[in-house]
C-alpha positions, 0 to 999 in steps of 0.5 A: 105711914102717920094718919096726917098723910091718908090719901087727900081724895075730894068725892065729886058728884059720882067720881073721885076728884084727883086732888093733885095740889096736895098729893104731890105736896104729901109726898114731896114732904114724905119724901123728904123727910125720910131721906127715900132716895138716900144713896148706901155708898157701898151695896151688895147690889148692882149700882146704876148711876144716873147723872144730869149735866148740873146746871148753873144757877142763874137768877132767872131760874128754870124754864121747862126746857131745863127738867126735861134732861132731869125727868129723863135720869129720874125715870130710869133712876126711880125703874132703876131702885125697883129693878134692884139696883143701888142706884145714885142720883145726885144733884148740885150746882156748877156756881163758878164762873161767868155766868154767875159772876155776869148776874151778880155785876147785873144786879149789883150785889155779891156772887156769893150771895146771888148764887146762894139765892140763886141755887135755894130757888133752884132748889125749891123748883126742882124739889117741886118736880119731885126728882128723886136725887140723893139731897144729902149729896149736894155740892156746888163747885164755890165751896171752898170743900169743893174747890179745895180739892179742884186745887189739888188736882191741879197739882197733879197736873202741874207735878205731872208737867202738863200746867205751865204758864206762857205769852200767847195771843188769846181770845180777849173778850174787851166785854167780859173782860177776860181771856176764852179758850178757844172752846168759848169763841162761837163764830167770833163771839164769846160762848157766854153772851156772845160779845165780840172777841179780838186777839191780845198776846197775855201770860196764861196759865195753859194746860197740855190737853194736847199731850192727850189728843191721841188718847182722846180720839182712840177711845171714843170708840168704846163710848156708848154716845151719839154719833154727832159728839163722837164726831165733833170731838173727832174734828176738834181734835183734827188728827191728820197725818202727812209730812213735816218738810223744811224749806231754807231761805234764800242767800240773800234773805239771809240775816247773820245770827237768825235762823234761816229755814222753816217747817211746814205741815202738809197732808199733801206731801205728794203735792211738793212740785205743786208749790209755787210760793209759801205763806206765813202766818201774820204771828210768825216770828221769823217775819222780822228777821227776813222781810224786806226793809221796803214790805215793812211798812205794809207788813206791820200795817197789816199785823195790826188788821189781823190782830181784830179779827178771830180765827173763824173770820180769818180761816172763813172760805167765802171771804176775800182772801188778803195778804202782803209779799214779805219781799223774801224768797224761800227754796223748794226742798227738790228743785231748789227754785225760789218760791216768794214768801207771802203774809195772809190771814188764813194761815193760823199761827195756833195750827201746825207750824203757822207756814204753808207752801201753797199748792194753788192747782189742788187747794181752794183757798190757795187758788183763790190766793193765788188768782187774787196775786196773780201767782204761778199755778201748776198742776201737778195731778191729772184732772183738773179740766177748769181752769177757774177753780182747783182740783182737789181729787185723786189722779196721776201725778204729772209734773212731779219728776219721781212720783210722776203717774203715781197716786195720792198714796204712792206719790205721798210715801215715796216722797216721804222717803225722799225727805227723810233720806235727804233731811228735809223732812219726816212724816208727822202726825199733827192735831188741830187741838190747842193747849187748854188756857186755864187762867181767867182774869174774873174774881169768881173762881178757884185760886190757883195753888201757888206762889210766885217769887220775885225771881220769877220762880214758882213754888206749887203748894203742898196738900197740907196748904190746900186750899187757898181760899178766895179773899173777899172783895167789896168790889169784883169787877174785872179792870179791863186791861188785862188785871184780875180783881184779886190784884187788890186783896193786898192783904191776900196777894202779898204773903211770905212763904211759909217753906222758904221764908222768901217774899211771894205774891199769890197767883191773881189770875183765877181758873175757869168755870169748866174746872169745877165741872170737868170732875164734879161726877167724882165728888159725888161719889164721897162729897163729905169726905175732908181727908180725899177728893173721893175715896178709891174704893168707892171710886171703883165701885161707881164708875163709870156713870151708867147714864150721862143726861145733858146738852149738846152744846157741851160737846167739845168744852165741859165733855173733852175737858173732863174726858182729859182730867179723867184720863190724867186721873187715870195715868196717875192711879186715882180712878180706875176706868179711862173713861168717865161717861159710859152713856151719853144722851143729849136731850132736844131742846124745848122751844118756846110757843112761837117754835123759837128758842126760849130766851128772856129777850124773846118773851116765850120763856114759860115757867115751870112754876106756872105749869106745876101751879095749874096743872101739877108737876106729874103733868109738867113730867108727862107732857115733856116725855110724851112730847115725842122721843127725848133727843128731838126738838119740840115746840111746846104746846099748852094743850099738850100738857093740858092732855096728859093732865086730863089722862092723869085725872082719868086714871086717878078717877079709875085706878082711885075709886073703890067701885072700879076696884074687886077682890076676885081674880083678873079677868083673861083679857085684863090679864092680857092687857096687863101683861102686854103693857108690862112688857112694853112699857119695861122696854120702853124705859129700858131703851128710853123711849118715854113717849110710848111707854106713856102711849101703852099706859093710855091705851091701858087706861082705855082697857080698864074704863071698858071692862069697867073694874080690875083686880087690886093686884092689877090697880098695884102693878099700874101704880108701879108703872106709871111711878117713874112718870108720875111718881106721885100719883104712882105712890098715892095709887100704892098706898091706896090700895094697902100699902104701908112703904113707898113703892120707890123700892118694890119689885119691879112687875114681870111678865107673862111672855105668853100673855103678852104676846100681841094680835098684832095688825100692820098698819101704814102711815102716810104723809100728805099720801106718801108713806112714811112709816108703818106701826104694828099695833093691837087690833082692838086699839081705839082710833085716838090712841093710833093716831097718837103712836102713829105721830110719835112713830121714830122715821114719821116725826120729821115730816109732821113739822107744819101744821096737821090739818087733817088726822084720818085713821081708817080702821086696821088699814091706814092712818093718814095726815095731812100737813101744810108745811110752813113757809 
């Protein structure tokens, strides 16, 4: 190490004075200039790859809220390296899409130039944590070296026949202009800026996700994630098993030269006698051809309604149910007796076949349906004793001819049987998933790689074409009705094709900002690569990621659309695991001072700037690892952070003072301690438990100021531990204490299982006097360091929710709070 980088320690009256401004500067710059978190592609080694869902980068930069996900992958990166593993830690940017190109209309200039702004102060920021991410590895998904290969890859797509381009109704955002996926519609409002959206009938682009819905579901089992992603994915994709069953229209709805019956889906085929009138979805292109000339007039006048609302509102159980009669008559597959065909709005056209026959004795919303018209209503299962509400539960079957007294299952197999024999239906498996809208009518994003001909014919571009780079425009700003801004790159949009020698136009539309980041983990792997997306062996030998860090609220947009590239990738020979992610973990949100969520609008953002400028960035990591387990919700607390400040200037002041320091050999209790902490705090990493790791170091640290000096060794070893928190304070302890190299890549410390076995004493934890939880612990520990592991304690968290008025430890026996719980 150069004489310019000798350890900045200031001699205080009596102690040394942790001069963190400057250390954590020393070994930013070390760090960097000797590439120490360079990744080897290929190692002899076991690899670990660790990897944050990567952010966009927004003009307002990071919040503390961001590097808590961020802190997480670097400590398990940093424990990694010392464990032995060739570890990759990337870093890069998702800069497509709206977010990106909503900031650059906000402010009037350029996304080109905003988001490379943008990406250099998060950059500077996170560099200013001191993450240990691999820089030479950064890609950004609006490089055109990126992008060109997100093309290709929709070519495989496309050759593999699940890209194809049709007029549906879609989610159209009048706001952002542009088309959503189902996906970005949160409770009728776009995902991004949450502005109202309504139904428009456009040409898109679509992707066949849905030819993967099985595959989707069927290996969420395997997956190392929490309970609530597997689960949400599960019902978005919304597998249900029943029958397909086909019902004809009645003679005199009959109109020569249309088709005259009808498909529904049902999970309830046992519940056919039970139905007492069909309803068709307001979309269902049949309503033309078979409703009465006297409903017409109601019926558009009620399509027209149906257009404003979205899916949520129309599906929502607690509103009043609305529909129109079309006037037609529909005949029950078994009996033949006429069931009178309605229009409502809570039978989706995008849900199984856009139909339903309506069974109001055992379906709420039928029910209420039918109150509302005043329908027949039949019971067709014994147990439904009010009659103001159906019964939806398991009995006898009455009314039902030949599965009468038989149950759900019973009745639904035999009545299957039925239809097959009588060609009015099949059992079926149906999901609730759509096909993926892949076009966007945005400027920022990937073209898509083809051309279209004036004979409405479409010619996919070939590798060597690749890629179609994005023209440059002045003005950006999507039109509003529908027409992307690429429509006026005239001089880019009109070519003749170099193949065939015909007149084409290019495609204007361009793909979502989910589609850089549905494949960005791959990229990582080989980024400067000019002649693959990734090369195969390389590809084999990282994945899957070991470790995936990010937000919950990705759960069914980025995690199911990259799960489904991965699969295709799979079936098409280009990576070798069927699975991208083989851990998930969601981090909890950092809410702001007011235990709101942090946001502009609210005025709690704090800025992680302000917390590394007055406390250091080893603080700012601290305090979100220590603020209680990583998953949880936590409310950030200035005096928090100033806590584990006060607990890294007191180990500096220990572990950084030559007089605290001795050659000899460690005492039996240090040893003891030592060993205790080894192992706790290796286990705690290991199991991503980061709050108790800090809470043994603390109790360590306590150790150390009572027996008032150590070994060198033992200062080493607590350098090495406490290096994935605070990795700057870890390395200038190291090299303190006669070290030459960055501990970054030293042997992890073991330990003695005989040394670290603990006394340990059971202590109870109570709440407001009920017990919530008990902590087996040292009998020497002192009573700050219970009530802290006693707050952090998983099973106690959530019922220290208010405001602890009370913390009260008698020794050995019970810890106590006392809580006022907030109205």
């Amino acid at each position: 190490m150069s004489s310019d980088q000798k350890s900045p320690c200031i001699e205080g009256q009596n102690e040394v004075v942790y001069d963190f401004k400057n250390i954590e500067a020393k070994w930013q710059k070390y760090w960097e200039e000797n590439k120490t978190f360079r990744t080897d592609t290929f190692s002899s080694k076991p690899k670990y790859y660790a990897l944050d869902m990567f952010p966009f980068p927004s003009g307002e930069g990071l919040h503390v809220g961001h590097p808590e996900g961020y802190t997480a992958t670097d400590i398990m990166s940093r424990y990694k390296r010392m464990k032995g593993f060739n570890v990759l830690h990337p870093m890069g940017w998702d800069s497509f899409g709206l977010p990106a190109e909503n900031y650059a209309m906000k402010t009037g200039t350029h996304p080109d130039l905003t988001t490379k702004k943008n990406i250099a102060n998060f950059t500077r920021q996170l560099k200013s944590l001191g993450f240990s991410y691999d820089w030479d590895r950064e890609i950004a998904t609006s490089n055109v070296d990126y992008y060109k290969w997100t093309q290709w890859i929709f070519v495989q797509l496309y050759n593999k026949g699940l890209a194809y381009e049709d007029e549906i109704n879609v989610n159209w955002c009048p706001h952002l202009k542009t088309v959503l996926a189902n996906e970005e519609v949160i409770d009728g409002k776009s995902e991004v800026g949450g502005h109202p959206v309504v139904q428009k009938k456009m040409k898109q682009w679509m992707l066949k996700i849905t030819d993967y819905a099985e595959k989707l579901l069927e290996d969420l089992d395997d997956l190392d994630w929490p309970t609530n992603i597997k689960e949400m994915q599960r019902n978005w994709i919304g597998k249900s098993v029943g029958a397909k069953i086909t019902f004809d229209i009645a003679a005199e709805n009959h109109l020569i030269g249309t088709k005259n019956q009808f498909d529904i889906f049902t999970t309830r085929p046992d519940t056919l006698f039970g139905a007492t009138y069909m309803v068709l979805s307001p979309e269902h292109p049949l309503l033309n051809s078979i409703c009465t000339p006297e409903q017409k007039p109601e019926i558009e006048k009620y399509q027209k309604i149906c257009l404003s609302k979205n899916d949520l509102e129309r599906t929502e159980l607690s509103k009043e149910k609305t529909g129109v009669f079309t006037g037609a008559y529909a005949l029950h597959p078994v009996t033949q007796k006429k069931l009178p065909i309605w229009i409502a709005d809570y039978v989706l056209m995008s849900y199984g076949t856009g139909a339903i026959m309506a069974v109001p004795a055992h379906d709420e919303r039928d029910f209420e349906f039918a109150q509302q018209m005043k329908l027949e209503i039949i019971d067709v299962i014994e147990g439904r004793t009010d009659t103001n509400a159906a019964f939806t539960g398991d009995g006898a079957h009455i009314n039902s001819d030949f599965i009468n007294g038989l149950d759900r299952d019973a009745a639904s197999a035999k009545m299957i049987e039925w239809l097959v024999q009588n060609n009015r239906g099949e059992k079926k498996v149906n999901y609730k998933l759509r096909d993926w809208i892949f076009s966007r009518q945005r400027y920022w994003g990937e073209p898509f790689p083809l051309l279209k001909f004036e004979d409405g014919s479409v010619r996919i571009l070939q590798d060597h074409e690749l890629p179609v780079a994005l023209p440059e425009l002045e003005k950006f700003e999507p039109s509003g009705n529908g027409e992307s801004p690429l429509y006026n790159a005239t001089e880019w949009l009109h070519v003749i094709d170099p193949l065939t020698g015909k007149k084409a136009t290019r495609e204007t539309n361009t793909m979502p900002n989910w589609a850089g980041s549905c494949w960005y983990y791959l990229r990582f792997i080989d980024p400067k690569n000019t002649q693959n997306p990734w090369d195969k062996e390389a590809e084999k030998y990282w994945l899957p990621v070991d470790l995936y860090v990010g937000g919950v609220e990705h759960a069914v947009l980025h995690l199911l659309y990259a799960r489904f590239w991965h699969k295709v990738l799979y079936d098409l020979g280009f990576v070798s695991t069927k699975e991208p992610f083989k851990k998930l973990v969601n981090q909890g949100l950092i809410l702001g001072t007011d235990g709101e969520k942090m946001s502009k609008s609210r005025g709690n953002v704090v800025n992680p700037d302000h917390v590394v400028g007055e406390f250091g960035a080893d603080s700012l990591r601290l305090y979100e690892m220590f603020m209680g387990p990583l998953e949880k919700v936590k409310p950030w607390k200035e005096d928090g952070v100033r806590g584990v400040s006060n607990f890294l200037h007191r180990s500096y002041r220990f572990f950084g003072d030559p007089k605290n320091i001795h050659r000899e050999n460690e005492s039996q209790d240090t040893l003891k301690a030592l060993h205790k902490t080894i192992k706790k705090v290796t286990d705690d990493i290991e199991h991503m438990r980061f709050n108790t790791a800090i809470s043994a170091l603390m109790i360590f640290v306590n150790h150390c100021y009572k027996v008032k000096s150590v070994s060198v060794d033992t200062a080493k070893i607590y350098a090495q531990l406490i290096s994935p928190l605070a990795p700057h304070l870890g390395e200038e302890l190291w090299q303190m204490h006669g070290e030459n190299q960055s501990l970054a890549y030293s042997t992890w410390p073991s330990f003695n299982e005989e040394w670290a076995r603990d006394d340990l004493i059971t202590v109870a934890i109570q709440v407001n006097g009920k017990l919530r939880g008990t902590l087996n612990i040292d009998a020497e520990i002192d009573s700050e360091q219970v009530i802290q592991m006693a707050k952090n304690e998983e099973g106690v968290t959530k019922y220290l929710q208010g405001t602890i008025v009370k913390e009260i430890y008698v020794p050995k026996k019970i810890v106590n709070f006392v809580v006022k719980i907030e109205e």
